[in-house]
C-alpha positions in Angstrom: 27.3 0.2 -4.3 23.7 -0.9 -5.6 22.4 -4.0 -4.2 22.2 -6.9 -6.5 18.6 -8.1 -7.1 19.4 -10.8 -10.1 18.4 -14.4 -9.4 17.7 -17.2 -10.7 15.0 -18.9 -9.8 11.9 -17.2 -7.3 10.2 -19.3 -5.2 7.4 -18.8 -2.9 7.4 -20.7 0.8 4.7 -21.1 3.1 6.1 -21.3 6.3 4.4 -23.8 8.5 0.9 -25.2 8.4 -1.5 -22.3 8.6 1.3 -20.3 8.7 2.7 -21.3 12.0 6.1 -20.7 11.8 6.5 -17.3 10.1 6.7 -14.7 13.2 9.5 -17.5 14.7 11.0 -17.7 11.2 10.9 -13.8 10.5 12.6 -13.1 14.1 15.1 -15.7 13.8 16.2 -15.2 10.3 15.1 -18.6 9.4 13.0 -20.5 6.6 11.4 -23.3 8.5 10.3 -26.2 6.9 8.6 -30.0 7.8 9.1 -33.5 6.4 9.6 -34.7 9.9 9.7 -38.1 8.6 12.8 -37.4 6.1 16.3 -37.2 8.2 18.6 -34.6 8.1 21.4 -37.1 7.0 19.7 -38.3 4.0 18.7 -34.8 2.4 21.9 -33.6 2.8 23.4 -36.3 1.5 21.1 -36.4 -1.7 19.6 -39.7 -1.2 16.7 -38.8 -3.9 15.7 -42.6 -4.5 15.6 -43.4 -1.0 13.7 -40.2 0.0 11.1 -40.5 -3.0 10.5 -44.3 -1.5 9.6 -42.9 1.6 7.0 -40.3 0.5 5.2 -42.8 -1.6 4.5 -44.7 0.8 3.8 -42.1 3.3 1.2 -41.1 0.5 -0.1 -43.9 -0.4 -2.6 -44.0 -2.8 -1.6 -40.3 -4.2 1.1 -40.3 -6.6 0.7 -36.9 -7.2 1.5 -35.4 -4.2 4.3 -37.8 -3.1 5.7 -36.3 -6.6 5.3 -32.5 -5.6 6.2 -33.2 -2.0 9.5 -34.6 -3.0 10.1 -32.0 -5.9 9.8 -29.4 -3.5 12.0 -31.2 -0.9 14.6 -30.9 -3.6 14.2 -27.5 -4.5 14.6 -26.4 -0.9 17.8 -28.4 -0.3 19.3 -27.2 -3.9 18.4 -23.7 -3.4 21.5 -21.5 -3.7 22.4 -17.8 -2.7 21.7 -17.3 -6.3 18.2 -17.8 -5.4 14.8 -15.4 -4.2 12.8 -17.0 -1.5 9.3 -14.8 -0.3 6.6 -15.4 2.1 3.8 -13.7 3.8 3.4 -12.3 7.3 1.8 -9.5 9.5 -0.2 -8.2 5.9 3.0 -7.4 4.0 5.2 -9.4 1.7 9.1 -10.8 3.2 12.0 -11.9 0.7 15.2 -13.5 1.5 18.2 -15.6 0.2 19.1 -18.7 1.7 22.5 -19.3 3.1 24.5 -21.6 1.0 25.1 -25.2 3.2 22.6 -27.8 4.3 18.9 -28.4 6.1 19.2 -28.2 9.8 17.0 -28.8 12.8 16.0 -28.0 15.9 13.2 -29.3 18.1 10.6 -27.3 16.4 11.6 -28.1 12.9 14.1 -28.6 10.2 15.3 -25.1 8.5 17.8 -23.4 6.6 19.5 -20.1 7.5 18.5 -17.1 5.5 21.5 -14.2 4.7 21.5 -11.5 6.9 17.5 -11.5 7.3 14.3 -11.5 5.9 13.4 -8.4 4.4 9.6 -6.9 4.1 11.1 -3.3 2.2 12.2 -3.0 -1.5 15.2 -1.6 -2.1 13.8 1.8 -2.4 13.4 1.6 1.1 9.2 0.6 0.5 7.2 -1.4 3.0 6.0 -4.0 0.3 2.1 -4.0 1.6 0.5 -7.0 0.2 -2.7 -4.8 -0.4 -0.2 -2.8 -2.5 1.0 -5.5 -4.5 0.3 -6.7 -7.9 -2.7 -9.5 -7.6 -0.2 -11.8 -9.7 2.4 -11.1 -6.6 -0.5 -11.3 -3.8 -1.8 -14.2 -4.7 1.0 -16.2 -4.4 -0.5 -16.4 0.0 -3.2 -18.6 -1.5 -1.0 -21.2 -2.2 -1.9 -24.1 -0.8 1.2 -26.4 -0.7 4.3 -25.1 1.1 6.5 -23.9 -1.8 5.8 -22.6 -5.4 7.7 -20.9 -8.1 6.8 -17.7 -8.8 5.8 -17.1 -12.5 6.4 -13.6 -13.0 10.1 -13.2 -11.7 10.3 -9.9 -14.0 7.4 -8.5 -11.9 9.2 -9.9 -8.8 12.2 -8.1 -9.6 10.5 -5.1 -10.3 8.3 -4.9 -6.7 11.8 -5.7 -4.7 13.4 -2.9 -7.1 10.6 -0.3 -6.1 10.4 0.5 -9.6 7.2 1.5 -11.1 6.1 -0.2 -14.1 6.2 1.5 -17.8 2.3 1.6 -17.9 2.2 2.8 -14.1 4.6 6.3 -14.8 2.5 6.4 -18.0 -0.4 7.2 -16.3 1.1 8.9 -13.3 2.2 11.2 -16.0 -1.3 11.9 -17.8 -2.8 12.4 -14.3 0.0 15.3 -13.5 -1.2 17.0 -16.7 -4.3 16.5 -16.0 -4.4 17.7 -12.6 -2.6 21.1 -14.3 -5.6 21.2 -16.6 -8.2 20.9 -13.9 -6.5 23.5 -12.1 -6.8 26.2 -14.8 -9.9 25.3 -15.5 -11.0 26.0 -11.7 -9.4 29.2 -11.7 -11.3 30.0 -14.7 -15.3 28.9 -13.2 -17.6 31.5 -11.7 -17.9 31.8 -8.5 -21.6 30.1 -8.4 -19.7 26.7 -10.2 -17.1 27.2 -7.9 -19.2 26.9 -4.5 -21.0 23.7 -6.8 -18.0 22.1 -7.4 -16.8 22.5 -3.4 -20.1 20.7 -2.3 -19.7 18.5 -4.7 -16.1 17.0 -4.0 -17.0 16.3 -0.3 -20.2 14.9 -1.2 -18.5 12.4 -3.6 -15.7 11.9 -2.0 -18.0 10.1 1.2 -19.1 13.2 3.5 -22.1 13.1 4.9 -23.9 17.1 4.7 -25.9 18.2 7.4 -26.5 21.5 6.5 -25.3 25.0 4.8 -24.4 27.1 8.0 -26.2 30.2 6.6 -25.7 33.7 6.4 -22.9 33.4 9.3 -19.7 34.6 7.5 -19.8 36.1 3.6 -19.0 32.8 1.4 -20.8 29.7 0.8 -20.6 27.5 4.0 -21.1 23.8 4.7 -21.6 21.4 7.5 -20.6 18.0 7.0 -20.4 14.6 9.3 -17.6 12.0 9.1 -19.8 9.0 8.9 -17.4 6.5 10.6 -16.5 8.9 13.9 -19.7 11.1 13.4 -17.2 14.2 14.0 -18.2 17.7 12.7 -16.4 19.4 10.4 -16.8 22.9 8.6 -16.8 24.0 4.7 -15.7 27.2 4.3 -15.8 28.8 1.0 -14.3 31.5 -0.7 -13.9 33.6 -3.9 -10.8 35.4 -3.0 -8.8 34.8 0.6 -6.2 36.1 2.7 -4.3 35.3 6.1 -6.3 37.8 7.6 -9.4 36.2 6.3 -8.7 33.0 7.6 -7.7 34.3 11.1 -10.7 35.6 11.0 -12.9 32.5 10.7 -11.0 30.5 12.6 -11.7 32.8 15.4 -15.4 32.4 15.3 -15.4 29.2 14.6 -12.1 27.8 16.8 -12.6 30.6 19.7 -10.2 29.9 22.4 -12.0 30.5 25.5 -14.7 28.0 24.8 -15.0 24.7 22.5 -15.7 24.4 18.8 -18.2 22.3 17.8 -16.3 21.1 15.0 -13.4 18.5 14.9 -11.7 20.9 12.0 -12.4 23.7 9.2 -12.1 23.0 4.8 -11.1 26.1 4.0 -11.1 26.2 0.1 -10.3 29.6 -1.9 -10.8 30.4 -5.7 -8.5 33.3 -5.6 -6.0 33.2 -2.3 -3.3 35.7 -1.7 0.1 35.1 -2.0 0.7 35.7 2.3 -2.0 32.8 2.4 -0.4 30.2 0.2 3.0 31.1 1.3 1.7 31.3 5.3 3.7 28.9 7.5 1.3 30.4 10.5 -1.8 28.6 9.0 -3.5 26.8 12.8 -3.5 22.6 12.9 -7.7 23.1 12.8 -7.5 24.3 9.0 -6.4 22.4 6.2 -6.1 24.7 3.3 -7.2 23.9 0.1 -6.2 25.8 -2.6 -7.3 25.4 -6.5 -4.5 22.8 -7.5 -5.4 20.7 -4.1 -8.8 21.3 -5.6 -8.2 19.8 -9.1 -6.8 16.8 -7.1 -9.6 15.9 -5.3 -11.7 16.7 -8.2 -9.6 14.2 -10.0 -10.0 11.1 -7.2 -14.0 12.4 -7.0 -14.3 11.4 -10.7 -15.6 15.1 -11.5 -13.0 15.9 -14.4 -15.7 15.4 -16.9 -18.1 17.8 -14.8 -15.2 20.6 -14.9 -14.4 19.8 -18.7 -18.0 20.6 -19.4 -18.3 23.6 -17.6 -15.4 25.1 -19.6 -16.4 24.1 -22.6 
């Protein structure tokens, strides 16, 4: 049976001052909360005018936040199962329904019990990232007070769904095409535009080159540096490309009776052979790009416009 993601109301809840409570809230399937001053027997019991008494005075001279302090109160304690509550911890985004019954407390704090426990996946089975989230979701973990409603429950929805938005396939969908296109359009350069267009993905794309390697092996080679971990790494580049062929530089390069100076081989191909892109032989040092892997990179490079040109 699907799960059921319809609520009504979303709120969001900072748990703990500066976040203090979320890893013992998280591991405890809890949703800690403070007004120490407020007992357990009078928010249960709904004493509203009593309570609000007590947090005007406790904030004197601020109205306004006695107000919010004691409308959030209320939301907490009249929060049902019918209800999403979320929070941030550890970089990624937690939801959660509270238990239906009253505020509790312990020596730490007062708290409610959330069902089963929090949750930082979408139904899909998704780690919701807050890096990966939509700012309107993110930036809920700037809230300053302790509990807000979230304005976007559609979007909500949607994130704990895993669903991808209208706009979001749309595109997904014009970048497949796309990346079709750019493949043909590889396949279709000459072989000078080719070797360009290889140089020019890594060099776009952040590689550092040091050098071209020569006269070494028949193609158009490159050396390039990682910048963060300085490592080596070889450009190997070819018109047309077999299994044998790339046994063949992976031996010099790779030889196994004495170290490589290179952390791994690029080895891109124009033309490869069907034993090539069907190989399931090909050795952990070479990743092998072939013209659609090509087109992608061309794609995240920003080179499409480059290749549309040079088919024109």
């Amino acid at each position: 049976m699907k799960p059921n993601l319809t609520f009504r109301n979303a709120y969001y809840v900072k748990l703990g001052r500066g976040g203090c409570w979320e890893e013992d809230s998280i591991s405890k399937s809890l949703m800690r909360i403070g007004w120490p001053k407020q007992s357990i027997e009078e928010i249960n019991a709904g004493s509203w005018i009593e309570i609000e008494k007590q947090l005007r005075i406790e904030h004197a001279g601020k109205p306004q936040v006695a107000t919010t302090d004691f409308n959030r109160l209320r939301d907490i304690t009249q929060s049902t199962p019918d209800d999403i509550w979320i929070t941030f911890h550890g970089a990624k985004m937690w939801w959660g329904r509270l238990v239906a019954g009253g505020v509790e407390a312990d020596q730490v704090s007062k708290y409610r019990h959330i069902q089963g426990k929090w949750s930082d996946k979408s139904l899909k089975g998704q780690l919701l990232v807050t890096a990966e989230l939509p700012g309107k979701i993110a930036q809920l973990q700037g809230f300053r007070g302790t509990v807000c409603r979230v304005k976007e429950p559609e979007l909500l929805r949607r994130v704990l769904a895993g669903d991808r938005s209208p706009l979001a396939l749309e595109i997904s969908t014009h970048r497949a095409h796309l990346a079709v296109a750019a493949k043909n359009a590889i396949e279709q350069l000459h072989w000078k535009d080719y070797e360009t267009l290889v140089d020019m993905v890594f060099r776009d794309t952040g590689w550092i080159r040091v050098s071209i390697l020569g006269q070494q092996v028949k193609g158009y080679d490159l050396e390039l540096r990682e910048p963060i971990t300085q490592d080596k790494y070889l450009v190997q580049v070819k018109s047309r490309a077999s299994l044998k062929d790339l046994i063949a530089s992976v031996t010099q390069f790779f030889p196994d009776d004495a170290p490589s100076d290179y952390k791994k081989m690029f080895f891109c191909v124009h033309s490869p052979t069907k034993d090539l892109l069907d190989s399931t032989e090909i050795p952990d040092c070479v990743d092998l790009i072939p013209p659609q892997q090509l087109a992608d990179l061309v794609i995240e490079a920003g080179l499409s416009r480059w290749l549309e040109e040079k088919v024109a």
